[in-house]
C-alpha positions as CSV (number, residue, x, y, z in Angstrom):
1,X,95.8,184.1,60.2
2,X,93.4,186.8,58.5
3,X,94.0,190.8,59.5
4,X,91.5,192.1,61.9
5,X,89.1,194.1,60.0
6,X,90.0,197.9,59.9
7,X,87.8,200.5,61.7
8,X,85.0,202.7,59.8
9,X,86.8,205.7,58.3
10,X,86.0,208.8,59.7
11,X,86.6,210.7,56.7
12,X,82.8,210.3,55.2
13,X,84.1,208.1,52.7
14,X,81.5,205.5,53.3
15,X,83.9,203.1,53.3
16,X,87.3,201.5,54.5
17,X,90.8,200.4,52.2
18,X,90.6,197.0,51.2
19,X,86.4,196.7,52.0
20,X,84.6,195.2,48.9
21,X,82.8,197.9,47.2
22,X,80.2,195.9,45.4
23,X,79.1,195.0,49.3
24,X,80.1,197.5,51.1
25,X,77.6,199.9,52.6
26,X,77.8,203.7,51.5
27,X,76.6,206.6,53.7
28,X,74.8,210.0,52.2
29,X,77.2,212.9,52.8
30,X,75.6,216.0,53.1
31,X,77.7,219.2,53.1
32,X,75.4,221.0,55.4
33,X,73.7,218.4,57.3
34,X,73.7,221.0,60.3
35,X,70.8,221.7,62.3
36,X,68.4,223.9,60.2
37,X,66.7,225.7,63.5
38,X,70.2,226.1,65.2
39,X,72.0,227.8,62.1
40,X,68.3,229.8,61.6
41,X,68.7,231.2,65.5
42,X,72.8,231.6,65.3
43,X,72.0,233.8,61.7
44,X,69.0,235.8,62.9
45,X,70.6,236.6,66.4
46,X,73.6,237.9,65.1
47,X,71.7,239.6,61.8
48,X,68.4,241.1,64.0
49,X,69.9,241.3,67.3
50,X,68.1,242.4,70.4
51,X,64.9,242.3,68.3
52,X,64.5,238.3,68.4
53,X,66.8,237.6,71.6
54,X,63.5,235.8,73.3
55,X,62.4,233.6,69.7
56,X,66.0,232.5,69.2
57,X,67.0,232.0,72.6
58,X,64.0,229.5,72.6
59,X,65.3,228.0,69.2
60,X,68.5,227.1,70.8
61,X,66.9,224.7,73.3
62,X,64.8,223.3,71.0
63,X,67.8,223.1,68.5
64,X,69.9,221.1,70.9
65,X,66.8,218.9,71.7
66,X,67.1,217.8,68.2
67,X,70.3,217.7,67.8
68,X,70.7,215.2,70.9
69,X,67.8,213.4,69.4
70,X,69.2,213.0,65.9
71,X,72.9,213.4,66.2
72,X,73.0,215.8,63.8
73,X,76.2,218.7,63.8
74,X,75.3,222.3,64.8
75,X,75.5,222.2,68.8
76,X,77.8,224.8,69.1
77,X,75.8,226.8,66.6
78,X,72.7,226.5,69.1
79,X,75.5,227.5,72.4
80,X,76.1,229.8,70.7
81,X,72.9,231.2,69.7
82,X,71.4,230.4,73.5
83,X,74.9,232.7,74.9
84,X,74.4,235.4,72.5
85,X,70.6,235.5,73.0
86,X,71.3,235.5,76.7
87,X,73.4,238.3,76.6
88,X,70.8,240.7,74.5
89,X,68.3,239.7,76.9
90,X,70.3,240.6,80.0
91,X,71.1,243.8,78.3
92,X,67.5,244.6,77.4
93,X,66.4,243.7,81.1
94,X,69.2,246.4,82.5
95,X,68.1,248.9,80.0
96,X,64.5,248.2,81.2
97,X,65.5,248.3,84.8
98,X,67.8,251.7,84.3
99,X,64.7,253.6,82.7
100,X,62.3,252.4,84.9
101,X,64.3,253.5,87.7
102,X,65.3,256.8,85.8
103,X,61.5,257.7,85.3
104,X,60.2,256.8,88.7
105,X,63.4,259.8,90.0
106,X,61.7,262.2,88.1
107,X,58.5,262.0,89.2
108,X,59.6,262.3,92.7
């Protein structure tokens, strides 16, 4: 009676103990094989700010389109990205909204 073959290791490895190398299939390992446009919006949100809240806020939908699409890593760069660029845009709406409101007092 022969063992049951063991699973893929999850480890990145390429392979599994007692697989024949000469047959066995190997898989690239890239060290940063994250999403290029989520770790771009994640690093220019954080680094720029308010300034590209609406560009990278966009990014992180189209990041996690690709990332669904491809199965790359980087998903909760792009969350993080979208809550982040979320939250400057709320505060620049308030800010609008507060000196709006403070200019139309003054003229009354």
């Amino acid at each position: 009676m022969a063992d049951p073959p063991l699973p893929p290791s999850r480890f990145g490895a390429g392979f599994t103990v007692g697989a024949d190398t000469a047959t066995a299939p190997r898989q690239a390992v890239a060290p940063h094989d994250a999403n290029k446009v989520a770790l771009t919006a994640f690093v220019a949100v954080l680094v720029l700010g308010m300034f590209v809240a609406p560009v990278t806020f966009a990014a992180s939908f189209v990041a996690e389109r690709q990332i669904c699409r491809s199965g790359q890593k980087g998903a909760g760069l792009a969350t993080a990205a979208k809550v982040i660029s979320a939250i400057y845009l709320l505060m620049g709406l308030v800010a609008l909204g507060l000196w709006l409101y403070i200019r139309a007092r003054g003229r009354a």
